[in-house]
Structures are given as C-alpha cells and as structure tokens.
MARKOL-279516 format. One record per residue: residue in one letter; z, x, y of N, C-alpha, C in turn; residue number from 0. Coordinates in steps of 0.1 Angstrom, whole numbers, plus 5000, padded with zeros to 4 digits. Example, Ala and Ser with C-alpha at 12.3 -4.5 7.8 and 13.67 -1.06 7.14 Angstrom:
MARKOL-279516
r r->A	n.Z->5078	n.X->5132	n.Y->4943	ca.Z->5078	ca.X->5123	ca.Y->4955	c.Z->5078	c.X->5132	c.Y->4967	k->0
r r->S	n.Z->5071	n.X->5128	n.Y->4978	ca.Z->5071	ca.X->5137	ca.Y->4989	c.Z->5079	c.X->5129	c.Y->5000	k->1
This chain:
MARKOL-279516
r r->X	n.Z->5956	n.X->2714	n.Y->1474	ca.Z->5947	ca.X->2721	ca.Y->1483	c.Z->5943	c.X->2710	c.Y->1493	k->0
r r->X	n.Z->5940	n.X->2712	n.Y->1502	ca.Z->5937	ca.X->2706	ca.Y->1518	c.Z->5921	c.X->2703	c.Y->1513	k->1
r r->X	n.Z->5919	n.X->2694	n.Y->1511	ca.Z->5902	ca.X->2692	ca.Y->1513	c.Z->5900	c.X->2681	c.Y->1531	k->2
r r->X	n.Z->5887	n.X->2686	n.Y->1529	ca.Z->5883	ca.X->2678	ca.Y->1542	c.Z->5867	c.X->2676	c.Y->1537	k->3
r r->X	n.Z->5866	n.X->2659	n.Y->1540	ca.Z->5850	ca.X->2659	ca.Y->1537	c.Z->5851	c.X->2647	c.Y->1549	k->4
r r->X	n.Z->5836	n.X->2646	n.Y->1553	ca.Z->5831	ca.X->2640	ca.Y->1563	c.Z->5828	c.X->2624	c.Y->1563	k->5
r r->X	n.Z->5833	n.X->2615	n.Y->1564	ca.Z->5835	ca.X->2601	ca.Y->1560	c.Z->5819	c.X->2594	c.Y->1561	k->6
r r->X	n.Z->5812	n.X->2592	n.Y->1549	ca.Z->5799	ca.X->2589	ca.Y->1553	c.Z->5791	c.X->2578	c.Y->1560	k->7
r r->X	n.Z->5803	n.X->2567	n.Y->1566	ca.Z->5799	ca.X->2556	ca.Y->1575	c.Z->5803	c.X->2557	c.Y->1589	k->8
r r->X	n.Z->5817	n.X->2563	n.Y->1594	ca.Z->5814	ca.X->2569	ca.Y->1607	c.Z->5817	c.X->2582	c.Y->1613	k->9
r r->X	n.Z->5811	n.X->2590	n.Y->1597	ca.Z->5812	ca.X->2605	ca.Y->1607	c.Z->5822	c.X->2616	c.Y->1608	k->10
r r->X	n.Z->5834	n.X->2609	n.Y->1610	ca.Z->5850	ca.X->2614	ca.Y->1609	c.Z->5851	c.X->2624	c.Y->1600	k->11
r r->X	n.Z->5857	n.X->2632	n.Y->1602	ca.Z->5860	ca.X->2645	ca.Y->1594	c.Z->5877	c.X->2639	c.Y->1590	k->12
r r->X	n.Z->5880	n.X->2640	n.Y->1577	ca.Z->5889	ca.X->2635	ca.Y->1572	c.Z->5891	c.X->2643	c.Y->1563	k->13
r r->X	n.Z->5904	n.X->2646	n.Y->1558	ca.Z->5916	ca.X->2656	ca.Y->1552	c.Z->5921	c.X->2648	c.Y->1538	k->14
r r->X	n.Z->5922	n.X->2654	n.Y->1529	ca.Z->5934	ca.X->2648	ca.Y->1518	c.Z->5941	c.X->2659	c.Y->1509	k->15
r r->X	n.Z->5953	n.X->2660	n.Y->1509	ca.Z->5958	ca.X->2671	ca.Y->1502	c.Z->5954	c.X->2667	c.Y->1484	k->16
r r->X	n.Z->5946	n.X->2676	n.Y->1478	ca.Z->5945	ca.X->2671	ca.Y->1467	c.Z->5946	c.X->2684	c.Y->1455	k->17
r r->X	n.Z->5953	n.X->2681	n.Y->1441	ca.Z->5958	ca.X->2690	ca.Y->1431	c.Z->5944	c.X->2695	c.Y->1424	k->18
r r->X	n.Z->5931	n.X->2699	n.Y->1434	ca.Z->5926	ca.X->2710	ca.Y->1428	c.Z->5920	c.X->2725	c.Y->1429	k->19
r r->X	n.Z->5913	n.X->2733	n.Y->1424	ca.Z->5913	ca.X->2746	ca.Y->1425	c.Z->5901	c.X->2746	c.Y->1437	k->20
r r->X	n.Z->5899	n.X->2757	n.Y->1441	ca.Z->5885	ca.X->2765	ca.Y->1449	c.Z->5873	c.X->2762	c.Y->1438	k->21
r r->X	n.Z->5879	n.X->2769	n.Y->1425	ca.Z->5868	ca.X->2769	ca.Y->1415	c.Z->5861	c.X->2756	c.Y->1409	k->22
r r->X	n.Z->5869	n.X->2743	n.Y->1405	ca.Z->5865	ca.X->2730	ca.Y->1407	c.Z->5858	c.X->2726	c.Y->1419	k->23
r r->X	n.Z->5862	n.X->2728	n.Y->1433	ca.Z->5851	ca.X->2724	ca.Y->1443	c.Z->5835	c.X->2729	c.Y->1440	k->24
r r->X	n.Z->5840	n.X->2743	n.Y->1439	ca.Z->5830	ca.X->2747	ca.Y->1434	c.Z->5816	c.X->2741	c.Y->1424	k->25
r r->X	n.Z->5823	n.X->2739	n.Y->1416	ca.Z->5814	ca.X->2739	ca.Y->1404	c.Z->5811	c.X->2720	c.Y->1408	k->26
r r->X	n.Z->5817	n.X->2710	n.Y->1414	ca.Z->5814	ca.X->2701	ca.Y->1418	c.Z->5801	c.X->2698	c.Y->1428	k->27
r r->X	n.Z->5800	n.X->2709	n.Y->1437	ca.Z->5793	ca.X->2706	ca.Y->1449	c.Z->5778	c.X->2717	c.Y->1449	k->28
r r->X	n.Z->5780	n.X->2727	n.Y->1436	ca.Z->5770	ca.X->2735	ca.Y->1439	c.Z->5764	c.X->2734	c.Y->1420	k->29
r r->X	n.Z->5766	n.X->2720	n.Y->1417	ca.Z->5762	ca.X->2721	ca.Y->1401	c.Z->5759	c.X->2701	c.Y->1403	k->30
r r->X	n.Z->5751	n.X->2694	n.Y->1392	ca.Z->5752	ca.X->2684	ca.Y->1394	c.Z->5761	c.X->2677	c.Y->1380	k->31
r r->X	n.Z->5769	n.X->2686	n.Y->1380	ca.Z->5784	ca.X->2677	ca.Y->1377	c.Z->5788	c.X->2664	c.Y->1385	k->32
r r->X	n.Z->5790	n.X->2654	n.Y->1371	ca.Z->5800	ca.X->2645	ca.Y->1377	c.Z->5811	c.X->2646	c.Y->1379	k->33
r r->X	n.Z->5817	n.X->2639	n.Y->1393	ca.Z->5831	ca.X->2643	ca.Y->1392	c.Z->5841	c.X->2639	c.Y->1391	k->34
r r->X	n.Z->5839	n.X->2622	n.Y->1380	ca.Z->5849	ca.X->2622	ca.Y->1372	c.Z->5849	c.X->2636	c.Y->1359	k->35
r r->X	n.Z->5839	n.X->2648	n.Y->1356	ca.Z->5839	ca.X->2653	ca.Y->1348	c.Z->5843	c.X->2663	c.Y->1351	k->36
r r->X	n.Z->5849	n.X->2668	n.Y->1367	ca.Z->5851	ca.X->2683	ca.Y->1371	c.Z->5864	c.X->2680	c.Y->1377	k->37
r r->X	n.Z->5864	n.X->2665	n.Y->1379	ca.Z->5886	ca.X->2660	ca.Y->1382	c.Z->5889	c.X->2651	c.Y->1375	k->38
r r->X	n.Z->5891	n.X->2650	n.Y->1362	ca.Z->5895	ca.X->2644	ca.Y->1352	c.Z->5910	c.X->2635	c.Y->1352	k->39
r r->X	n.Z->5914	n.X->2642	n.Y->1362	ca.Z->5932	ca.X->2640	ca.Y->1363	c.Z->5934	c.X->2634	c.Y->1377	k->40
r r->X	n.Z->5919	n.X->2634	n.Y->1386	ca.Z->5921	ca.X->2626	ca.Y->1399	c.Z->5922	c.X->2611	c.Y->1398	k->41
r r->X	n.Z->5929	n.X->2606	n.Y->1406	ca.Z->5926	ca.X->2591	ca.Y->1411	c.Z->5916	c.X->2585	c.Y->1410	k->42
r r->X	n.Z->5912	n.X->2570	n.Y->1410	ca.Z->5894	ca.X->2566	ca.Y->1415	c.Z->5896	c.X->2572	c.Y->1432	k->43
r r->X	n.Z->5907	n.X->2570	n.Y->1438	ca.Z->5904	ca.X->2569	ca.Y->1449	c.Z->5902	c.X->2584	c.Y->1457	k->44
r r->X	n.Z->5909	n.X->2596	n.Y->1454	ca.Z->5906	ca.X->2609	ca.Y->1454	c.Z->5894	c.X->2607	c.Y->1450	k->45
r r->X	n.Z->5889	n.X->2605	n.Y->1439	ca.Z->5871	ca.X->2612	ca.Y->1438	c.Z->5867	c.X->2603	c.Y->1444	k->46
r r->X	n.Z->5866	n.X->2592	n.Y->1452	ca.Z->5855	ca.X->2587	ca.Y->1459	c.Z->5857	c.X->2594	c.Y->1474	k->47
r r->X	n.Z->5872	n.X->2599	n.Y->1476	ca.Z->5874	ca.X->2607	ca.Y->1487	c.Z->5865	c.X->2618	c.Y->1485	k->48
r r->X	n.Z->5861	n.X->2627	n.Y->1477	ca.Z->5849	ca.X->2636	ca.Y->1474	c.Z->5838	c.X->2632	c.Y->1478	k->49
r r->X	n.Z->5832	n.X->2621	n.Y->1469	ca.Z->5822	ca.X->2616	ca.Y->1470	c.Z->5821	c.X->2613	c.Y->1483	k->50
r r->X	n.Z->5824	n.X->2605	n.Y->1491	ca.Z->5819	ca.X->2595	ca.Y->1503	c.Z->5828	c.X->2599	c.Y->1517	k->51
r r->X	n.Z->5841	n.X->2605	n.Y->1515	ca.Z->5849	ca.X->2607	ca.Y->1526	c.Z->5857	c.X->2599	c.Y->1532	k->52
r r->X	n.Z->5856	n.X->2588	n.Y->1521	ca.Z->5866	ca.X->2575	ca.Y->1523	c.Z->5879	c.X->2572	c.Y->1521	k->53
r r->X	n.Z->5887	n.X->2572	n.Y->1527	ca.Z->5899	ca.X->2567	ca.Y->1521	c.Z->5901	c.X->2553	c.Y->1517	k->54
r r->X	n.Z->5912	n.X->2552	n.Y->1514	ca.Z->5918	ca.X->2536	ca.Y->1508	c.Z->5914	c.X->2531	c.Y->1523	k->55
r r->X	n.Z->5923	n.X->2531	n.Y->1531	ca.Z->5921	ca.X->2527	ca.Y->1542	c.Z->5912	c.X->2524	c.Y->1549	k->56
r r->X	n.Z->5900	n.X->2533	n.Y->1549	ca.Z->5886	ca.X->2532	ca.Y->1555	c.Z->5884	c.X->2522	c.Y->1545	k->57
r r->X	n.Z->5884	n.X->2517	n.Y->1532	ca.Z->5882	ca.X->2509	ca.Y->1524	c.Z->5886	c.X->2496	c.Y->1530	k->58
r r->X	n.Z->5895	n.X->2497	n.Y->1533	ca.Z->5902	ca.X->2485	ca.Y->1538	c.Z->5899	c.X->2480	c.Y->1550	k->59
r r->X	n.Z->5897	n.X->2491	n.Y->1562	ca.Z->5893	ca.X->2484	ca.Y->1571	c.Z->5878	c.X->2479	c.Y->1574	k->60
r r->X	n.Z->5868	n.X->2487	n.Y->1560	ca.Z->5861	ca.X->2482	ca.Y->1560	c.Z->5854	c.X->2467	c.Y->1559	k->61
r r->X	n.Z->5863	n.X->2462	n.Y->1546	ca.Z->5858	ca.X->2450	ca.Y->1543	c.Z->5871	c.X->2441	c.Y->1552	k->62
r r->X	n.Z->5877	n.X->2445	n.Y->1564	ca.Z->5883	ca.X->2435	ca.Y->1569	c.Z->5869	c.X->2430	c.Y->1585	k->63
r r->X	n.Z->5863	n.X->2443	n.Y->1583	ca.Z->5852	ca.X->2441	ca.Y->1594	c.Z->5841	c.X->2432	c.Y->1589	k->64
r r->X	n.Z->5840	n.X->2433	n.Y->1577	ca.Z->5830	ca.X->2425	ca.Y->1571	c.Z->5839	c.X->2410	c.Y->1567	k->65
r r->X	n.Z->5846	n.X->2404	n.Y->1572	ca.Z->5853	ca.X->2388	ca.Y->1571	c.Z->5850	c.X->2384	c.Y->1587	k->66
C-alpha cells in the first residue's frame, strides 16, 4: 500500500510503498498503539517513515548538513 506521510523537518509530503493494511493504519494513528506493535514485520526504517516522514535518505542528508 502507497503510504504518504509529511516529513516532519521540512514539510515534504513523501510516499513509501509499504506491506500494510488500511486496518493497521488505522488502529496506529487513531489508538495509542506503538508501532513497533501494529508493524511487527516492518523495518526500523519503514516505522520511523510512519512516525516522522523520514526516509533513509532524509537521514542521510541530514546529518551530512550537520558536518
């Protein structure tokens, strides 16, 4: 499934195709489940794409701005 969450440092609406249901978003964003506990089978880096709207990459170019 096509998620899109909003990158929380600059704003960007950002996409990741990821292996979960409607019903999982669900129960993630409207319960205060954690969500290593509602995507058990995701990546670290998929659930911080949940959480924060980051990718690896945003990761990366992050701390290349911060050197």
């Amino acid at each position: 499934m096509l998620v899109y969450r909003t990158n929380i440092i600059t704003d960007e609406v950002k996409s990741m195709d990821l292996p979960v249901t409607q019903k999982q978003l669900d129960i993630y964003e409207n319960t205060n489940t954690l969500v290593q506990d509602v995507f058990p089978d995701l990546t670290a880096d998929q659930r911080e794409f949940l959480i924060s709207g980051m990718t690896p990459n945003d990761f990366t170019l992050l701390c290349e701005d911060n050197f």
